[in-house]
N, C-alpha and C positions, 0 to 999 in steps of 0.2 A: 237212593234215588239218583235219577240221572241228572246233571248237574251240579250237585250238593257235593260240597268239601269233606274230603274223608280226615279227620285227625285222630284216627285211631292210632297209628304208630305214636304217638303220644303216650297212650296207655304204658308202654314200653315202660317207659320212664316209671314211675310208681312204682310196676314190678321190679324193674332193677335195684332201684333204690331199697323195698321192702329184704328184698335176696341180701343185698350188699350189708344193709342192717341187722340180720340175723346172721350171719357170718364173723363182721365185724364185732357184733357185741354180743357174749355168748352169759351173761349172767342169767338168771331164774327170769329174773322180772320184765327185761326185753325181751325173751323168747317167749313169754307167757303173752307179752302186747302183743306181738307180732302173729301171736297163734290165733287172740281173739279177733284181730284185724283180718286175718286168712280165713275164718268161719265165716264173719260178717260178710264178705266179699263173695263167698262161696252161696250163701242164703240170697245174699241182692242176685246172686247169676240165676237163681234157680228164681225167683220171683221176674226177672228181666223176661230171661226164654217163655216164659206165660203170651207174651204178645210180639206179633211179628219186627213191629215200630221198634223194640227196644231188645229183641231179641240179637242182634249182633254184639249192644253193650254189653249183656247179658254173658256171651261167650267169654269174651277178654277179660268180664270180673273172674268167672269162673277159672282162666288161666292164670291169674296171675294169682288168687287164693289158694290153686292147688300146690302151685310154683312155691310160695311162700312155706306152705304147710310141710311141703319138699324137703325146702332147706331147713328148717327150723329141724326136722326130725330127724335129719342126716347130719346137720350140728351136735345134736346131741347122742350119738352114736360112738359106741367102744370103736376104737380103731382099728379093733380087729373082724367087725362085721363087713367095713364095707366090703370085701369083695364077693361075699356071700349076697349082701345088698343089692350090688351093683349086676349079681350072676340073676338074683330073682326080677331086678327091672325090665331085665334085656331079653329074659325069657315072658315075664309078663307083656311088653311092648309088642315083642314078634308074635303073640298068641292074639292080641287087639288087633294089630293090622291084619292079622290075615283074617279073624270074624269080621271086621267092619269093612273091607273091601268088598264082602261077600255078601254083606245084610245092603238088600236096597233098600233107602231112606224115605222109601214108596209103600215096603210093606211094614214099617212102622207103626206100631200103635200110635191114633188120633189122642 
């Protein structure tokens, strides 16, 4: 709303720390936290976007669960996938952008 304090760049933080913690600590049992912590975050997004009021938080949990889910998976990745990885990202990414520039968020299913 207008006037109201945005402290969303806040959210940052969580997520970097979550990233930096699954990076840094690569045993079974933190990647396993940090997995179930990226679900829960990912279900609060999809519960969030339900209503307009909460629908913004709703997005940044969803980024930062996905973010998480990310790294955890690419942690634990043979060294010799990633550029196979990294070749299917970049063709998945450029195949979204160009569907979602193109889908107006008008004719969207209600």
């Amino acid at each position: 709303k207008a006037g109201d304090q945005d402290w969303t760049p806040f959210l940052l933080i969580p997520g970097l720390i979550l990233m930096g913690v699954s990076v840094g600590y690569t045993d079974s049992k933190t990647l396993g936290a940090i997995t179930s912590i990226s679900s829960l975050l990912c279900v609060a997004a999809i519960a969030a976007l339900a209503a307009m009021s909460t629908a913004n938080a709703g997005c940044k949990f969803g980024i930062i669960g996905v973010a998480g889910a990310l790294t955890t998976t690419l942690v634990t990745l043979d060294s010799g996938l990633y550029f196979t990885v990294a070749c299917l990202m970049l063709v998945g990414g450029f195949l979204g952008c160009i569907i979602g520039v193109n889908v107006s968020p008008i004719k969207l299913p209600q």
